[in-house]
Structure formats: structure tokens, C-alpha cells
C-alpha positions as CSV (number, residue, x, y, z in Angstrom):
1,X,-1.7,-9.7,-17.0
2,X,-3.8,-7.2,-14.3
3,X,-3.5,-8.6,-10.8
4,X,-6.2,-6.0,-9.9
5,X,-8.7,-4.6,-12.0
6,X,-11.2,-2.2,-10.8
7,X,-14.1,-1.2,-13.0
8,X,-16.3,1.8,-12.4
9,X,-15.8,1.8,-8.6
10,X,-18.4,4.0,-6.8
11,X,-18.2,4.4,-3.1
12,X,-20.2,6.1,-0.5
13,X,-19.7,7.5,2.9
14,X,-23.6,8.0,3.2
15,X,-24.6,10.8,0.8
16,X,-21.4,11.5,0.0
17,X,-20.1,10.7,-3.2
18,X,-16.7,9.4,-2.6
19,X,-15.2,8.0,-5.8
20,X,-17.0,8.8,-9.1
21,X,-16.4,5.6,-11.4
22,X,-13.1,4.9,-10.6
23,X,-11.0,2.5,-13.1
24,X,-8.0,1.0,-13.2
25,X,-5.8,-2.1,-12.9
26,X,-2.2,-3.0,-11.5
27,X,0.0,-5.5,-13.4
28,X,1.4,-8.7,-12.0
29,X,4.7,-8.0,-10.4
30,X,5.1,-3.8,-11.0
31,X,4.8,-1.3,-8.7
32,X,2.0,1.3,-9.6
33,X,1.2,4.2,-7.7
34,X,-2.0,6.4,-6.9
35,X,-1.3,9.8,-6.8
36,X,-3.3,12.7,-5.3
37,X,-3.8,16.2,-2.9
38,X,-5.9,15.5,0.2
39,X,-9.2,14.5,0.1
40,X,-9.0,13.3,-3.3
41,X,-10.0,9.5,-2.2
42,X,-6.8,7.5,-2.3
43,X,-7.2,6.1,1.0
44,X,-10.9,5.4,0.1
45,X,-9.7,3.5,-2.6
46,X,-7.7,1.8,-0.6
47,X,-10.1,1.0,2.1
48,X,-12.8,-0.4,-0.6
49,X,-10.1,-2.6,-2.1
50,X,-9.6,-4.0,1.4
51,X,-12.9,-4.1,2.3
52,X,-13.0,-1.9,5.0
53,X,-15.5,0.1,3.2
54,X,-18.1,-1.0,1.3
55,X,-18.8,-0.5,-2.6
56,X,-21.5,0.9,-3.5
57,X,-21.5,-0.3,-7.1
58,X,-18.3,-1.5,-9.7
59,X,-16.4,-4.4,-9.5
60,X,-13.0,-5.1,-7.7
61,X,-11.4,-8.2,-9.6
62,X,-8.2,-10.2,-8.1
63,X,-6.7,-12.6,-9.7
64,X,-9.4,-12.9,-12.3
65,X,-12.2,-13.4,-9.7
66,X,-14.4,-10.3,-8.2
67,X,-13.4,-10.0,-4.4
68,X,-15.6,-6.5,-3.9
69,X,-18.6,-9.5,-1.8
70,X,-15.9,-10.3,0.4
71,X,-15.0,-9.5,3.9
72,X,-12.2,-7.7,4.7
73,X,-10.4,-11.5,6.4
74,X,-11.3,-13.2,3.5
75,X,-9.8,-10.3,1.4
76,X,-6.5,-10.8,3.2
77,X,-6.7,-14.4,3.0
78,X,-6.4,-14.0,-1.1
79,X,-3.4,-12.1,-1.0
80,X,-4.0,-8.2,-0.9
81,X,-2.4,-6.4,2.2
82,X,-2.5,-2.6,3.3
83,X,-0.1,-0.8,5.3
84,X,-2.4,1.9,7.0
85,X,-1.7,5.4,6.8
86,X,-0.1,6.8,9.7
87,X,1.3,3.0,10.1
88,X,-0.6,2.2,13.1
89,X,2.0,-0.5,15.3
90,X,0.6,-2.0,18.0
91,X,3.1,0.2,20.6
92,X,2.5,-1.7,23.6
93,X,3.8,-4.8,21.9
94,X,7.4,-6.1,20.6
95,X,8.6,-5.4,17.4
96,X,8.3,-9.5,17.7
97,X,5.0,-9.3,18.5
98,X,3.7,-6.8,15.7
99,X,5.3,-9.1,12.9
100,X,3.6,-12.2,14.9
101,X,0.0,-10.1,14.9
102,X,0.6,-9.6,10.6
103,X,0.9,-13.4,10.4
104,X,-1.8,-14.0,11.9
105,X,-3.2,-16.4,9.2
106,X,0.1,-18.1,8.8
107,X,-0.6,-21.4,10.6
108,X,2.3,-24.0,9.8
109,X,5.2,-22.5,12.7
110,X,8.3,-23.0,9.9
111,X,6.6,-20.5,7.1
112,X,6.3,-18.1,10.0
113,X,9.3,-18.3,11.0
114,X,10.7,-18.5,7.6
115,X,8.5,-14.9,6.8
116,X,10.2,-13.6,10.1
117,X,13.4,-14.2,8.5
118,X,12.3,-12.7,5.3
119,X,11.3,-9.7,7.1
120,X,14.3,-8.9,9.0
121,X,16.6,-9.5,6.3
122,X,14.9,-6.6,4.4
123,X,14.7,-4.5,7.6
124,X,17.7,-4.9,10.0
125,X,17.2,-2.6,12.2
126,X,13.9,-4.1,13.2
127,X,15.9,-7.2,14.0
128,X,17.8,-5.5,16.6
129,X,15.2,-4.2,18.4
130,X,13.0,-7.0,18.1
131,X,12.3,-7.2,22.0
132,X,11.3,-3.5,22.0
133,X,8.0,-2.0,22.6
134,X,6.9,-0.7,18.8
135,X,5.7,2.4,20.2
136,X,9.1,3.3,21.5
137,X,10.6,3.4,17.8
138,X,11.5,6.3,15.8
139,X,8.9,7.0,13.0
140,X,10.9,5.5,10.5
141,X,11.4,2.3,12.4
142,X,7.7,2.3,12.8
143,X,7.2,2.3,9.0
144,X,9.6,0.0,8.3
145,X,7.1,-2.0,11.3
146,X,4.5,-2.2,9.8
147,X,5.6,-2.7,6.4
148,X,7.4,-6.0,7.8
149,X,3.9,-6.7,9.6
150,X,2.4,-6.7,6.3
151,X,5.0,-9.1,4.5
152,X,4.3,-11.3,7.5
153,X,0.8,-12.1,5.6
154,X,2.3,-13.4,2.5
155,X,0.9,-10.7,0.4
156,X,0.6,-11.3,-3.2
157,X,-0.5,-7.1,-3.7
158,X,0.9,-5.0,-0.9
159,X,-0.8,-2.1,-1.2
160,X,0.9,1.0,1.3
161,X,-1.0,4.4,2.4
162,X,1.4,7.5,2.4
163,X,4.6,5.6,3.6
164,X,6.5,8.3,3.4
165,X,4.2,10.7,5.5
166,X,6.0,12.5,8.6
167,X,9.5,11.0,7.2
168,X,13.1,12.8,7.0
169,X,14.7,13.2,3.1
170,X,16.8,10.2,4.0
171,X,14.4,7.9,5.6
172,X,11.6,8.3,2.5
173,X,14.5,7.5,0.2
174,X,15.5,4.3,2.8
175,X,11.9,3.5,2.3
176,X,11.3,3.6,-1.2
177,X,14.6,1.5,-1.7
178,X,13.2,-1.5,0.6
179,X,10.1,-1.1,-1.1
180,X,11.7,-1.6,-4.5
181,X,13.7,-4.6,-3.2
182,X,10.4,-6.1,-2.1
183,X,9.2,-5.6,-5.5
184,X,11.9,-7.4,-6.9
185,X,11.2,-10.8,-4.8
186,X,7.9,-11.0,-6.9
187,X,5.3,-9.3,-4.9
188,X,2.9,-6.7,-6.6
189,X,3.0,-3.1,-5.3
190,X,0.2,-1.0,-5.1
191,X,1.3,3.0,-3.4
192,X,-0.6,6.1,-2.4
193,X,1.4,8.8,-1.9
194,X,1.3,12.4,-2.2
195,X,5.2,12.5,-2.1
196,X,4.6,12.3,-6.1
197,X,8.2,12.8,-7.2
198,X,9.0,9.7,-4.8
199,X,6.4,7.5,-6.0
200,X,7.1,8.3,-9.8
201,X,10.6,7.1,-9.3
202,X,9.7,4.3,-7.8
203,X,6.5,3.1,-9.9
204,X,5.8,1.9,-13.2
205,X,2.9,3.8,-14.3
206,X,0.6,5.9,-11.9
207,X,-2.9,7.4,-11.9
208,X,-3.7,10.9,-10.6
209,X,-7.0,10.9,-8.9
210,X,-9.4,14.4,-8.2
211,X,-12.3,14.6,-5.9
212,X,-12.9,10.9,-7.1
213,X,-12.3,10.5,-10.4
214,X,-9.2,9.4,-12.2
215,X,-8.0,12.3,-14.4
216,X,-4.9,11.3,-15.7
217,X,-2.5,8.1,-16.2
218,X,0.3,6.7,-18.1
219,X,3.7,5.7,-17.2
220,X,5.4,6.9,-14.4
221,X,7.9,8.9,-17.5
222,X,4.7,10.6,-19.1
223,X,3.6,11.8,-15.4
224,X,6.7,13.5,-14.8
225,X,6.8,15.6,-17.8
226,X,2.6,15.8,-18.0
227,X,2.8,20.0,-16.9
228,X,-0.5,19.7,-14.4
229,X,1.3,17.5,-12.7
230,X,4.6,18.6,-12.8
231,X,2.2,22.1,-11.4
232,X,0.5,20.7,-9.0
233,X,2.4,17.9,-7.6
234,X,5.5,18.2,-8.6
235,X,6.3,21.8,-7.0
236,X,8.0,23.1,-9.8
């Protein structure tokens, strides 16, 4: 069953014709990815999902009702979460105080606290720093941040912008394996990333997106052996 559906998605950034009749749809509970160069309008797609940006015409479905009317709050309140690109902490707060800003909706004081929990048992290193100013971590730490903001919202779809941008070898793969856990606990995964041999290990299926359009998709198998992008994404 999709969780997400989008159907013909066109989106504008005033004449410009940003994505081209975009379609696709993420499963209940798998991890699919978006894959892409630069400029190709993954974090458009994204941003339109979210609500940040408005569509021009299409449909965005969750959860069997179209969301693409809604507000970006209102968006968030159904479920779907983004980590930004470029992760974006609040660094003159607490690490305490970032996963307090994600949970913001989270009323009753126990589920909050319970979601804290939840958070730091996936990311313990957070928890050790938890009275530190975010913009004093390492980058890593800063990803992990705002990952754990994000869980803070209950998401049903996380959906993540380039988490493994500006990251050491070992960090991405520290990443992707916390990412992959928090899969396993239920909750539907939704990644752009132009690391594409990262995000194919990790995923289900992908789609490979060009100047707006989806030009390829399958399986996150049939990617990895598809030659155009084992040519232009894979680097072999």
C-alpha cells in the first residue's frame, strides 16, 4: 500500500519549470530513495511534498487523502517530516533544546519525553552532549541532530535531504545504519541523496530524476546494475 503517491507533480519557481510531471509513490514501511546530480529537483521535490513550495498543478496523496491544499504545519501534523539539507540546528540552543523545538506539536509532557528517550537510544552520543550548544557539534553530530529533531515529531514518512553531504566514509555509513534501524521501528523513509551507491544500499527501490522529470526507476538491485547509472552516478 503507497503511503505517498504523487501524480504528475508540476512545480514552479516563477517561469521556471521546475519539475516536469513528476510521479511516483513510497510504500508503507520501505525506505525509497530519490536520486539525482545538482539541480535536478530533488530538494524541490522535497520542498513541495512539505509544502514549503507550492504546486503548481498534480496531486500529492498521503495516506489516501491529497495533502498538496495544505500548509506546511498542517502537513507535519499528518505525519510527513524533512530533515533539511545542510541540517540546519538551531546552534545557539542545546542539543535538549533542538529535539524540544522538533516536538513542537507533541503536547501530552510523557510522549515527549518518551520520543526523547526514543531519540537518544538511537543516537548516543547526542545524549551525552545534551546540555551543549548544537552549533558546537561536529558535522556528524549535527546530522544525527537533526535527524533526532525530526523523530521528535512522530513522523510517519521521514523524508531526509542529502544526509550524508559534507560527511567522513565512516560517519555516512554510521548514518545510513541509524537510518535503517529507524526504518525497522515502522516509520516510512523517503531519501535524497546524491551519495547514490549509499542510498541504493540502503533503499528498496529508487527513482533517478533529470532536470525534472523521472527517467528511471526500479529496485534499488536493477539501479545498480542499470549502466547510466552505474555511469553517471555510480563513478565506475
Amino acid at each position: 500500500m503507497a503511503l505517498l503517491e504523487i501524480r504528475d507533480l508540476h512545480t514552479y519557481y516563477g517561469p521556471i519549470h521546475a519539475l516536469k510531471g513528476v510521479s511516483f509513490a513510497v510504500e508503507k514501511g520501505e525506505i525509497a530513495t530519490l536520486l539525482g546530480s545538482n539541480g535536478a529537483g530533488k530538494s524541490t521535490t522535497l520542498k513541495t511534498i512539505s509544502g514549503l513550495v507550492r504546486t503548481g498543478s498534480g496531486a500529492i496523496i498521503f495516506d489516501g487523502k491529497p495533502i498538496h491544499h495544505l500548509r506546511t504545519h498542517e502537513i507535519v501534523a499528518l505525519g510527513i517530516v524533512q530533515v533539511p539539507e545542510g541540517r540546519r540546528v538551531f546552534g545557539t540552543l542545546t542539543v535538549d533544546e533542538n529535539l524540544d523545538l522538533g516536538g513542537f506539536l507533541v503536547t501530552n509532557k510523557n510522549v515527549k519525553e518518551r520520543l526523547r528517550d526514543r531519540t537518544y537510544d538511537y543516537f548516543p552520543r547526542l545524549k551525552e552532549r545534551r546540555n551543549q550548544l548544537a552549533g558546537t557539534l561536529s558535522g556528524g553530530e549535527q546530522q544525527m541532530l537533526a535527524i533526532g529533531r525530526a523523530l521528535m515529531a512522530e513522523p510517519k514518512l521521514l523524508m531526509l535531504d542529502e544526509p550524508s553531504m559534507g560527511l567522513a566514509p565512516n560517519l555516512v555509513g554510521m548514518i545510513m545504519e541509524m537510518i535503517q534501524a529507524i526504518s525497522e521501528a515502522g516509520i516510512t523513509i523517503f531519501i535524497v541523496e546524491q551519495n547514490a551507491r549509499a542510498a541504493l544500499k540502503l533503499a528498496k527501490k529508487g527513482y533517478v530524476l533529470e532536470t525534472g522529470e523521472i527517467v528511471l526507476s526500479g529496485t534499488a538491485a536493477e539501479l545498480s546494475t542499470n549502466d547510466k547509472v552505474i555511469k553517471a552516478y555510480l563513478g565506475l
